[in-house]
C-alpha positions in Angstrom: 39.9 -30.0 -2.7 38.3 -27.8 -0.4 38.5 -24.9 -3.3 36.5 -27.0 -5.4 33.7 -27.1 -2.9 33.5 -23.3 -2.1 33.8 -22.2 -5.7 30.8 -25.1 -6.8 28.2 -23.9 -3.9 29.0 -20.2 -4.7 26.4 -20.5 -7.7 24.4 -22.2 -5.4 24.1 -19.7 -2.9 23.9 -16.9 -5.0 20.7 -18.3 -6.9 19.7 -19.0 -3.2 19.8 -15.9 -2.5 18.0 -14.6 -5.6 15.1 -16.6 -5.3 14.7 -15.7 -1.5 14.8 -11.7 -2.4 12.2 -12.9 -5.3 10.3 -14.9 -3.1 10.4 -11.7 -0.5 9.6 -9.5 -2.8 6.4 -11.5 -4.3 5.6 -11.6 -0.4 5.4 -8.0 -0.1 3.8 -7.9 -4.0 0.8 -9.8 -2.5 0.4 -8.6 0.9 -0.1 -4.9 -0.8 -2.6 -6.5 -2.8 -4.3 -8.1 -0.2 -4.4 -4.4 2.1 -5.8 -2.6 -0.7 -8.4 -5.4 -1.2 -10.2 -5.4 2.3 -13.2 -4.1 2.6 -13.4 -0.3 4.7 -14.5 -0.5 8.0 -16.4 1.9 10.0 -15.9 2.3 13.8 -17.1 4.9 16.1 -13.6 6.1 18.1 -13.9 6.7 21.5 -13.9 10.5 21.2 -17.1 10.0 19.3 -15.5 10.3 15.7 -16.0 8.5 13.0 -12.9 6.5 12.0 -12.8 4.5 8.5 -10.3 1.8 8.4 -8.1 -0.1 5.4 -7.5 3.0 3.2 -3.7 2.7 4.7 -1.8 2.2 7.5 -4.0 4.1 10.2 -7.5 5.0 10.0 -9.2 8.1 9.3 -11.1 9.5 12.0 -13.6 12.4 11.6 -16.4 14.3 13.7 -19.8 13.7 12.2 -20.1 17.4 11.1 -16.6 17.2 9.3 -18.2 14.1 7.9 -21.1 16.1 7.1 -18.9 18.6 5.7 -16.9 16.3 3.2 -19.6 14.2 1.8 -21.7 17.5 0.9 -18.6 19.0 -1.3 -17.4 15.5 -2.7 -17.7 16.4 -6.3 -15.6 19.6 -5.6 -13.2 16.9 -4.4 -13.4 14.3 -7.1 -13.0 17.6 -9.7 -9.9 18.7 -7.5 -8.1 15.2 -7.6 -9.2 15.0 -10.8 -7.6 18.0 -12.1 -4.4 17.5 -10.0 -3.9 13.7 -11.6 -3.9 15.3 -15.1 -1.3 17.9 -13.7 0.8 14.8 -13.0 1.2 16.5 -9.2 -0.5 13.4 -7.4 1.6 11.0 -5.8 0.5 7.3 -6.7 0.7 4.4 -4.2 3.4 2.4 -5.9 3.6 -1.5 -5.1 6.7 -3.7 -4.0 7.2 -4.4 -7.9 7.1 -0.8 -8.5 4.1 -0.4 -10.0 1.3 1.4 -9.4 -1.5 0.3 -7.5 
């Protein structure tokens, strides 16, 4: 009679299973969204950089004249990452469901 038992909760256990690694997987789905949602912050680092935070995992930090620097050539920038999007050589930031974000 024990048989019986093991082979009726095997289903059971095995959906349990799937919806936990569903369940995990929507977790992950949502906390990506909500990272890529919050706002940017600015700090000033204790070096006297400028560090910019929520674009990813660690912040960018910068001197003001590399700031400087940057901002004054930004459409040379936008142009380049332009041009290597359409070149397909940009790597995307792909989600937990695989797609990208």
């Amino acid at each position: 009679m024990e048989a019986n038992n093991t082979v009726k909760t095997t289903p059971s256990v095995t959906a349990a299973q799937a919806t936990e690694a569903q369940l995990r997987a929507e977790i992950a789905r949502l906390q990506g969204q909500l990272a890529s949602k919050r706002p940017l912050k600015f700090q000033v680092a204790e070096k006297g950089g400028v560090s910019v935070y929520n674009l990813g995992r660690f912040p960018v930090t910068l001197y003001k004249e590399q700031w400087d620097r940057l901002i004054a050539d930004i459409s040379k920038l936008e142009a380049f990452i332009k041009e290597q999007h359409d070149a397909g050589k940009l790597a995307l930031k792909v989600g937990a469901n695989g797609a990208s974000a």
